[in-house]
N, C-alpha and C positions, 0 to 999 in steps of 0.2 A: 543314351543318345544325347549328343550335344545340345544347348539353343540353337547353336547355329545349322547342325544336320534336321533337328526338328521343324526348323523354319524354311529349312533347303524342302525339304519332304512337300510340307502345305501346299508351296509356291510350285513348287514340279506337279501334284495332281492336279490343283487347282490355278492355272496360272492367270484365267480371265478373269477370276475370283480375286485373285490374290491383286490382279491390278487394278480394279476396282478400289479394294479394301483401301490401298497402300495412297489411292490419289484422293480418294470421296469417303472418306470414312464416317462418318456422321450422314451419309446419304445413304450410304449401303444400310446401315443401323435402323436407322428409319423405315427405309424397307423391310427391312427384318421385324420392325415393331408393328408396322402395318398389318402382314400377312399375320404371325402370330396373334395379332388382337381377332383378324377376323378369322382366323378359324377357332380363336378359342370364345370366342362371341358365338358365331354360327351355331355350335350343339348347344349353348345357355341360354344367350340371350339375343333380342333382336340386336344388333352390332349398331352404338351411338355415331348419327351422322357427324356430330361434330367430334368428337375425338378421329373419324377416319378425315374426314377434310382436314383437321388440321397435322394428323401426318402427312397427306397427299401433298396440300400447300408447305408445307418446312419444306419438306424433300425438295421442291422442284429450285425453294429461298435458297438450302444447302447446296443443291448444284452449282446454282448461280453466283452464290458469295465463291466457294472454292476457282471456280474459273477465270473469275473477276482477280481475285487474291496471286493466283497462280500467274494470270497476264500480266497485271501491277508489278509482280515482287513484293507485295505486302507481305510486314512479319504472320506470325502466326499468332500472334495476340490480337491483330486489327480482326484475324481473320475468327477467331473463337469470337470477340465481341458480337462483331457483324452477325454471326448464327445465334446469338443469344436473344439479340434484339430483335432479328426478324421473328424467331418460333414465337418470342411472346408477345409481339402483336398479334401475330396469326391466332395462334391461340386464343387470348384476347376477344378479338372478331367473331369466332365462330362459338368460344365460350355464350359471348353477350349478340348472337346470330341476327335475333329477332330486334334487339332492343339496338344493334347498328346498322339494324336493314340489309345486311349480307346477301349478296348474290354471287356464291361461292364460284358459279362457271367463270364471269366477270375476272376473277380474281385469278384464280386457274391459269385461264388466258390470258392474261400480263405476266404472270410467273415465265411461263415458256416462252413467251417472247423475251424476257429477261436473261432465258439463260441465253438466248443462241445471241442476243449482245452482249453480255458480260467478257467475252472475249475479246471484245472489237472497241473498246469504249477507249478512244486514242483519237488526238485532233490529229486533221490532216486526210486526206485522201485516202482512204483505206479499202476501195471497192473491190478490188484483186485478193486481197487475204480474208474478206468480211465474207465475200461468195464463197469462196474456197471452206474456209471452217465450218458453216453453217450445211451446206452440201454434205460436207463428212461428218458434220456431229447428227443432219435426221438421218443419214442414210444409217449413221450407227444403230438409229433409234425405230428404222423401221428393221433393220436385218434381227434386232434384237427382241421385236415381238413378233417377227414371223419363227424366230427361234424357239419362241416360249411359245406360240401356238401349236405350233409343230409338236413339242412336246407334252401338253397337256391335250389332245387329241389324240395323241400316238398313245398313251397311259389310258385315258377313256375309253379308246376303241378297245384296248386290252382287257379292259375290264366285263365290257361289255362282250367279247368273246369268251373271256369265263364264265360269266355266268351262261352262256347259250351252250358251251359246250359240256361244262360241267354242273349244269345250275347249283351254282353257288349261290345267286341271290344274295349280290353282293350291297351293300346299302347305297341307296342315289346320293348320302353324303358325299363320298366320295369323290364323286363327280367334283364335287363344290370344292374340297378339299385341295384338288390337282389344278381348278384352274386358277384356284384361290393363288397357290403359291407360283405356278404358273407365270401369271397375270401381276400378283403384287410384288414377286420376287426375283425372277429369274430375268422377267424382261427389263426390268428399269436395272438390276445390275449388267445385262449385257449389256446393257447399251452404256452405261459408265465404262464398262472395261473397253467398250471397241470408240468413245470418246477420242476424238483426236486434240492428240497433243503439242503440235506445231502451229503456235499462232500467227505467225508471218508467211507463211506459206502463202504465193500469189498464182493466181492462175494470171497467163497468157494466151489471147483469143481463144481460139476452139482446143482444149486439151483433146489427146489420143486415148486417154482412159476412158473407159467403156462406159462406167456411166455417164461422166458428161457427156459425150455425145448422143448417147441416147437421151439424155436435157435434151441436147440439141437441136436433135431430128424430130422429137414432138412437138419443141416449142416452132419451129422454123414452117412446118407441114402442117400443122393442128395448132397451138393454140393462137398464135396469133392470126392466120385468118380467119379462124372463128370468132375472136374479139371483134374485129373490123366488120365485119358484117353484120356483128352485133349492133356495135354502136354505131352503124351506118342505120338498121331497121328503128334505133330510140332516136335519133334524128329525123327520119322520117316519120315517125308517132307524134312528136313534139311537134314536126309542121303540119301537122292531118289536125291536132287538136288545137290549133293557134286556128287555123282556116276554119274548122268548126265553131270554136269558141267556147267547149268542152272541157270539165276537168279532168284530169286522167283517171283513172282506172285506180280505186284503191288495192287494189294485189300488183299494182306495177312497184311498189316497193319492193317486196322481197324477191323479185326480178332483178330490177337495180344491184339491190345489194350484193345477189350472186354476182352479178355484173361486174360490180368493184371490185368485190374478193379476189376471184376469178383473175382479174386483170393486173391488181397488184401482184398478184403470186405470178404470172407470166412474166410482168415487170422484170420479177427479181430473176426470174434462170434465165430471161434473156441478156444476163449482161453479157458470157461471154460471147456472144456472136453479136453485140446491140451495131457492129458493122459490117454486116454480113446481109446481101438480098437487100431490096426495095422496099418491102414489106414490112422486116426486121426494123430497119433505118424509121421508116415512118411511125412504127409503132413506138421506139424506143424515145423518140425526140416527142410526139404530139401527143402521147393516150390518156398521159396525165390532164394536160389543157383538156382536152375533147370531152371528160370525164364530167366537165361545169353541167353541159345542158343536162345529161341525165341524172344530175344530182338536183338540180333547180327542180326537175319532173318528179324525183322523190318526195322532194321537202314538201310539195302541192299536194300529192298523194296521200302523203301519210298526216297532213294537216288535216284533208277533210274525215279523217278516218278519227284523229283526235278530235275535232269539233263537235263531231257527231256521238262518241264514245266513250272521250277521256283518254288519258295516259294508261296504257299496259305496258307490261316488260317489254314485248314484242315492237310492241311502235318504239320506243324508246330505243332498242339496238337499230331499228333502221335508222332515228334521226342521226344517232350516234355515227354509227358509219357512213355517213352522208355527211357530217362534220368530218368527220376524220378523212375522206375524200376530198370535201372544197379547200381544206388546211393543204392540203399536199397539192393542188390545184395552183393554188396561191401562191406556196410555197416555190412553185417551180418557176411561175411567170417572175417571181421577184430576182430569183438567184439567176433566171438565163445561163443557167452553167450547161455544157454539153455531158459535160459527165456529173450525171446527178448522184448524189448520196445516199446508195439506198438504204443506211442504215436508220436514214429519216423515216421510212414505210414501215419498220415493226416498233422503231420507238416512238414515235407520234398515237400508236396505236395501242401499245403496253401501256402509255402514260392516263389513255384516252380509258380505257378497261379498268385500270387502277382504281381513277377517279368515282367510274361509276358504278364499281362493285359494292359501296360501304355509302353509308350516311344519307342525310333526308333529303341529296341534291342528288343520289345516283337512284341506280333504274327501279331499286324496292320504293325506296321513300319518296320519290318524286312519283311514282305510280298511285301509291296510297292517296297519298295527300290529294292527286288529280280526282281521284275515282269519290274520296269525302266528299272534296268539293262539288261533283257532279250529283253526288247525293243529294246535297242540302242544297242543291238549285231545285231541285226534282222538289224535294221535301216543302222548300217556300211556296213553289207554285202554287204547291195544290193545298196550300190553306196546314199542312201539317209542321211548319219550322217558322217560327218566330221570334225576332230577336234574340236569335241564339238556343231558344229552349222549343221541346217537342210538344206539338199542340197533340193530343189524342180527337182520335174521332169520337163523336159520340157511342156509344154502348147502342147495339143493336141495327146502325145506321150501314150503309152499301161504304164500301173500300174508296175515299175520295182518290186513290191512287189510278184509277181506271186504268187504261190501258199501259200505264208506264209501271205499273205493278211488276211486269217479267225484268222490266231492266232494272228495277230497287233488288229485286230478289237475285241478280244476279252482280249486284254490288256489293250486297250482304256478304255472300258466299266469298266473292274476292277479297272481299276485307277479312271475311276469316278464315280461309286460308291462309293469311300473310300475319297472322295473328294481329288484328290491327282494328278489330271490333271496338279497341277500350277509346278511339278515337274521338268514338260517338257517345263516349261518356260522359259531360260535358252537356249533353243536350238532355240529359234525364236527372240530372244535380235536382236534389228537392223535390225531386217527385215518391207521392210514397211507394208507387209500384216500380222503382227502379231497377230496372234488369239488372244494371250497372253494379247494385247492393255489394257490400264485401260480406262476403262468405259464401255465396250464388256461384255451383258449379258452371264451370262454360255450357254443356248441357241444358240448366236452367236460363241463362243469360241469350244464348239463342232464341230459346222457347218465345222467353217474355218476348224479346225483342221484338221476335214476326210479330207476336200476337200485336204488338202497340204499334207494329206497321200496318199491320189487318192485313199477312200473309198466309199464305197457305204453309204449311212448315214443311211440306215435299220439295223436291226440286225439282222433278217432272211437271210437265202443263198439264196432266190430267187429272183431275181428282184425286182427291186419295187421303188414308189416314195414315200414311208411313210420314216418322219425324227422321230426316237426317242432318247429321250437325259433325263438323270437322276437329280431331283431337288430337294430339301429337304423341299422347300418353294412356293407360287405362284407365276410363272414368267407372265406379259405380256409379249406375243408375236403379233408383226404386218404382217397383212396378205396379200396379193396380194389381186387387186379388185377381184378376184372370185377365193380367195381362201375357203379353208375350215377348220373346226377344225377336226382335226383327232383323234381318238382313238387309244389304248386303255385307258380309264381310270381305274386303278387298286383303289381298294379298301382293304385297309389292314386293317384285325381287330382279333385281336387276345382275340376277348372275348369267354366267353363258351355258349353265345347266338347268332346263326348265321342269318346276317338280320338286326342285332340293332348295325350299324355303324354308326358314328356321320358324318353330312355330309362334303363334302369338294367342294372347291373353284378354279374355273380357271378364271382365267381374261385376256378375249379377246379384243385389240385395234378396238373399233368400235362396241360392243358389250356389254363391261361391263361387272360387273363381275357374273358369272354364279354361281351357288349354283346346287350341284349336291347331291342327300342321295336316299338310298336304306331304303326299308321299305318292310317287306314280299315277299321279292322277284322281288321288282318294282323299276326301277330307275324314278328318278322323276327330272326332269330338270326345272330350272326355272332363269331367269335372274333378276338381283335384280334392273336391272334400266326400266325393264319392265315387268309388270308383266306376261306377257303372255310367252308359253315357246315353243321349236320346237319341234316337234318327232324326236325318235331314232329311230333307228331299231337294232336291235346285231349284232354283229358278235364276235362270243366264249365266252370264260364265262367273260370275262372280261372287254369287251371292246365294241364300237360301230363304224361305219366307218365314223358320221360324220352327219352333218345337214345341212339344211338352214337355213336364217335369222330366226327370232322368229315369229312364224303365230300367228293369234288371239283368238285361246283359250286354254288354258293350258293341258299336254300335260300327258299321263303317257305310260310306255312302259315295257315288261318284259325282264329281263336279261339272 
C-alpha cells in the first residue's frame, strides 16, 4: 500500500479526525496528552493539578495562535514561535502556582475569550463576520460535547447493562476511563473538526438558518424583556434606598453581576435583529448607559462587605466585573457610535481576566495581602502586634482575642489554604518558639501558630480535641504512645462518575503508610507495610473518627 492510499484510507475512516489533525495539530496532541496522562495518573496516582492545567491552558493558547495565524497569513515559523512561548509561560505559572498567586479559572476564562477573537482581530468594522464566526465556532463546541456526552453515557449505560444482565461486575474504573477520554478527547477534537473556516463570512439582518433564528426568537421574546424589567426593578431599589438612606443589601452584588453577564451576552446575539421591535431598538442603543446606576449599587455593596471582611476571591470578581461594566459604559457614551463594536465586550474582558489571574495585584495576591492586613489590625488592637513583632499573651492568662478569636481563626485557615501562612513570618523573627523555625513541618507550624494566638486548633465552634490543619501533599505525623489517627479524610473528585476516586495516601510514624480508595460506596483501608487493615466506623459523609492498630484480617467498611 501506497503513502498516498495509506493516507487516502486514515482520511476516508476518519475524516473529522483527520481535519482536526491536518488544521490544529499541536491542539489535537495536547488533547491526546491530556486524557492519556489522566487515565494513566488515575490507576497510580492522584493526577498533578498543574501538569493538567497546563495542558488545558496550551490547548485552549494553541487553538487561539493557529486561528489568529491562519486569519493573518502568518508563516508557520511566527506561528511554532507563538506556541512555544505561550506553553512556557503557562507552564511557568502553574509550575511556580503558589508562589504567582495563579488563579487558574481567571486565566481559563481569557484563553476562551481569546480564541473566539483571534479570528476577528482586523481594524475596521467587523460586526457581521465577528457575530457570524463566533456563532459557528461555540455552536461547534457545544454540538461537540453533546457528541461526547452522548457517547460516554451510551458506553456507561452499556456497561452498566452488563454487569445487571450478566453480572460481570465490571470495575467502576471504567466509568472514569469513558468519560475521561470522552470529556478530554473526543469533545475538544470535535469541536476543532466542526470549527469554521471562513473568516469573512457576514451575516445580514435576520438570517433563514435555523439556528439564528432561533437566537432570534429567544432573544426578541425572552431575553431582552426580562433584562428591562430587570433593570427597571435596580432602578427602582436604588430610588427606595436613596429615600431611605440605606445601604444596599450585600448579596445585591452577585445579583448585579448575573445582571451584567446576562446582559452583555444578550448584547451580543442581539446584533442581528438590534433593528427589529421597540424593545430590541431600546435595548441595543441604551443597556450599556443604563448599566452605570446598577454598577454604582454594586461597587456600595461589595464595599461594605470589604470594610467589614476584607478582600476574598469572591468580592474581587464582582468589583472586577463592575469595572469591566463601568469601562464599557464609558466606552459607549464616548464613541456615540450606532453601531457599537462588539468585539470590545469579550476583549475588554479577556484582557480584564488576564490581568487578575497571576501576581500580587490579581484576585490571589490582592486577597492575601487584604486578609494579612485585616489580621494585624485585629492583632494591634488587642495588645498582641507591636511594631511589626508578635507580642504573646501571658502563659496561663484568658485569650485577649475575645470575641474576634472566630474571625483570626478563620483568617488563619484562609491564609493556609492559599499557602500563604509564611506571610506572618516576619512577626515571630527572634522569637525562640518560632512556628516560623526551618525544618517545622506545616503540621507543626499550624500547631505553634494557634497555640501563640491562644486558639482552639479545631475548626468547629464547639469544644473539642480534634487538630485539623491543610496540606497539599502527604505529611508524616508522630503520635503519642496511645494516640490515634483522626478523621476526616476528604475525598475530592470531580469526575462525572461518582465512586471512581483514585485512592490516596497517609503516612503514619509507626504505622506506615496507609492506602485508603473508595469503591461503590465502600472505604477500604489497608496499610502497605502490612497487609492486614483496621475497621472504620463513619462519622458524616466524609470522614471517620479513627482506629486501632491494624487487626488480622482485612477490613471493609461503608461511608
Amino acid at each position: 500500500m501506497t503513502e498516498a492510499t495509506r493516507r487516502w484510507s486514515w482520511r476516508s475512516w476518519l475524516p473529522d479526525m483527520s481535519a482536526a489533525v491536518s488544521r490544529f495539530p499541536l491542539g489535537v496532541l495536547l488533547a491526546g496528552f491530556l486524557t492519556i496522562y489522566k487515565l494513566w495518573s488515575g490507576d497510580r496516582i492522584e493526577p498533578d493539578d498543574k501538569i493538567l492545567g497546563t495542558l488545558a491552558a496550551s490547548f485552549l493558547w494553541v487553538v487561539a495562535v493557529d486561528l489568529f495565524v491562519e486569519f493573518q497569513g502568518r508563516s508557520q515559523r511566527a506561528r511554532g514561535i507563538a506556541w512555544i512561548a505561550g506553553i512556557a509561560v503557562i507552564a511557568l505559572l502553574f509550575h511556580f502556582k503558589w508562589e504567582a498567586w495563579l488563579f487558574p479559572p481567571l486565566l481559563y476564562g481569557s484563553l476562551v475569550f481569546a480564541v473566539g477573537l483571534a479570528g476577528q482581530l482586523r481594524r475596521g468594522e467587523r460586526n457581521a463576520a465577528f457575530w457570524l464566526f463566533n456563532h459557528r465556532l461555540w455552536l461547534a463546541a457545544g454540538l461537540g460535547l453533546i457528541g461526547a456526552v452522548l457517547f460516554g453515557g451510551g458506553l456507561s449505560i452499556i456497561l452498566e447493562t452488563l454487569n445487571f444482565l450478566f453480572g460481570l461486575e465490571l470495575p467502576e474504573k471504567w466509568h472514569e476511563r469513558i468519560w475521561t477520554i470522552a470529556l478530554g478527547f473526543l469533545a475538544p477534537v470535535s469541536w476543532l473538526a466542526l470549527a469554521p473556516q471562513n473568516f469573512a463570512d457576514r451575516i445580514s439582518g435576520e438570517e433563514t438558518e435555523f439556528t439564528t433564528r432561533a437566537v432570534a426568537t429567544v432573544v426578541r421574546f425572552v431575553l431582552v424583556p426580562l433584562l428591562l424589567v430587570y433593570t427597571a426593578i435596580l432602578y427602582v431599589y436604588a430610588l427606595k434606598i436613596g429615600l431611605a438612606g440605606t445601604l444596599p443589601k450585600g448579596t445585591l452584588g452577585s445579583l448585579v453581576v448575573g445582571y451584567l453577564l446576562a446582559g452583555a451576552a444578550t448584547l451580543l446575539l442581539t446584533y442581528p435583529i438590534h433593528d427589529g421591535g421597540v424593545l430590541v431598538r431600546m435595548f441595543w442603543r441604551y443597556w450599556v448607559w443604563l448599566t452605570v446606576l446598577p454598577v454604582l449599587l454594586l461597587f456600595i455593596a461589595v464595599y461594605t462587605r470589604i470594610a467589614a471582611y476584607g478582600l476574598t476571591e469572591p468580592r474581587y470578581a464582582v468589583v472586577l466585573i463592575g469595572v469591566w461594566a463601568l469601562i464599557l459604559a464609558i466606552w459607549r457614551m464616548v464613541r456615540r457610535s450606532e453601531n457599537f463594536d462588539l468585539r470590545v465586550i469579550p476583549g475588554l474582558l479577556a484582557i480584564l481576566l488576564l490581568a487578575a489571574s497571576f501576581g500580587p495585584w490579581g484576585i490571589v495576591g490582592a486577597s492575601v495581602r487584604s486578609q494579612t492586613i485585616e489580621l494585624a489590625g485585629i492583632l494591634r488592637e488587642k495588645g498582641m502586634l507591636a511594631d511589626g513583632k508578635f507580642v504573646r499573651p501571658a502563659k496561663g492568662s484568658e485569650s485577649p482575642l475575645g470575641t474576634s478569636a472566630a474571625r483570626v481563626r478563620q483568617i488563619e485557615y484562609y491564609l493556609n489554604t492559599r499557602h500563604a501562612l509564611r506571610r506572618l513570618a516576619p512577626w515571630f523573627e527572634g522569637e525562640q518558639q518560632n512556628p516560623f523555625a526551618q525544618g517545622k513541618s506545616p503540621e507543626v507550624t499550624v500547631r505553634e501558630l494557634l497555640e501563640a494566638l491562644s486558639l482552639p486548633p479545631h475548626l468547629s465552634r464547639s469544644a473539642g480535641s480534634t487538630f485539623t490543619y491543610y496540606a497539599d501533599a502527604p505529611e508524616a505525623i508522630s503520635l503519642a504512645s496511645r494516640g490515634h489517627v483522626i478523621g476526616p479524610v476528604v475525598f475530592d473528585s470531580h469526575g462525572p462518575i461518582p465512586g471512581a476516586i483514585p485512592p490516596q495516601t497517609v503516612r503514619v510514624d509507626g504505622l506506615g503508610t496507609v492506602a485508603l480508595e473508595v469503591a461503590r460506596n465502600s472505604l477500604t483501608r489497608a496499610s502497605r507495610t502490612d497487609p492486614s487493615c483496621a475497621s472504620t466506623s463513619p462519622r458524616g459523609p466524609t470522614g471517620f473518627p479513627g482506629s486501632s492498630p491494624p487487626s488480622a484480617a482485612p477490613c471493609r467498611s461503608r461511608l
